[in-house]
N, C-alpha and C positions, 0 to 999 in steps of 0.2 A: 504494500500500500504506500500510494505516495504523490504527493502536488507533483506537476507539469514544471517543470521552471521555467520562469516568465508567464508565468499564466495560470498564480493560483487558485484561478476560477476553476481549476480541474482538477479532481481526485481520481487517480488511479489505483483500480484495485483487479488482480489477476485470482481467477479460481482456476485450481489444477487440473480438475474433472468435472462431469458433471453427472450429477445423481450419485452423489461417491464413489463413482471408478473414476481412478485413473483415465485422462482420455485428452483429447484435445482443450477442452478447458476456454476458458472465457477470460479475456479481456474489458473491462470496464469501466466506461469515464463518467463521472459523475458531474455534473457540473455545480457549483458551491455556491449559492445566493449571497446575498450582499450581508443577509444574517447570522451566513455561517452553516447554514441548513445545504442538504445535500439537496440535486432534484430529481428526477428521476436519469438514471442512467442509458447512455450509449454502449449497448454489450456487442461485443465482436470476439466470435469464434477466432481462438488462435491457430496460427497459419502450421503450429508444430504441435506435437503430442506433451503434456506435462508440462504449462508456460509455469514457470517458477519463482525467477524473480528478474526485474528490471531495473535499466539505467536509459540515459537519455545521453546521444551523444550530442557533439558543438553545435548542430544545424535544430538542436531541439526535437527530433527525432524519436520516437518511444526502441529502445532494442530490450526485447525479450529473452533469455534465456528460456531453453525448452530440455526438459532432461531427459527423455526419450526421442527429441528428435524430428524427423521424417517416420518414426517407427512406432507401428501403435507397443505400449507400456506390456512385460516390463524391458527396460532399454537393454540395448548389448552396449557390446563394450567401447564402442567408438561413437553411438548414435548419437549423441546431445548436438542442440543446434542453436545457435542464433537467429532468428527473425526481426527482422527492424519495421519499422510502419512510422509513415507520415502520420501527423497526427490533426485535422480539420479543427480549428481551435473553434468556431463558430457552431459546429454540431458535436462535438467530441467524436466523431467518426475518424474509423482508423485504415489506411490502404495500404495492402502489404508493399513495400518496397524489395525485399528480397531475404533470402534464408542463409547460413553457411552453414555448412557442420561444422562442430568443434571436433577435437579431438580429448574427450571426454563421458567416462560416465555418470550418467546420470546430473550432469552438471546442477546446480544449485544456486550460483552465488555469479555476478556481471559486474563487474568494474572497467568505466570505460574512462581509455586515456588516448590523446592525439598525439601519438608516438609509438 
């Protein structure tokens, strides 16, 4: 879970699965009223199986960590992936930009740096 930077009008919050399996999982932007109150959310199926946890790179960008991957759960041994997504600050809607594999299982944890 976590603000947009630059644009704490949006809360993010990612689910793993859905109906508690493991699965592709849901991305979610909330958008934050001027009260503080959430409103109802922007949810977008994630682009990888097991979205886990997030960073945002320089361009403001959402990048996903997905710990199975391309691979429905549970991952092997190389599967875990990145997914990045534009993110529509105006609807909180999110368009995949593109996926990598890591080289990782089950990845968990996205620290992003420009170097």
């Amino acid at each position: 879970i976590g603000f947009v930077p630059g644009a704490a009008d949006w809360l993010v919050v990612n689910i793993k699965g859905m109906n508690g399996m493991p699965g592709r999982g849901t991305i979610s932007l909330y958008p934050v009223n001027t009260d503080g109150t959430l409103g109802m959310p922007e949810i977008t199926e994630s682009n990888g199986y097991v979205p886990f946890a997030f960073a945002f790179d320089d361009g403001g960008n959402l990048l996903s960590v997905e710990a199975a991957g391309t691979e429905e759960p549970p991952p092997g041994e190389t599967t875990s992936a990145v997914s990045s997504y534009k993110i529509d600050a105006s609807d909180g809607s999110l368009e995949v930009i593109g996926q990598e594999s890591i080289l990782n299982r089950a990845g968990c944890w996205l620290q992003h740096s420009d170097g």
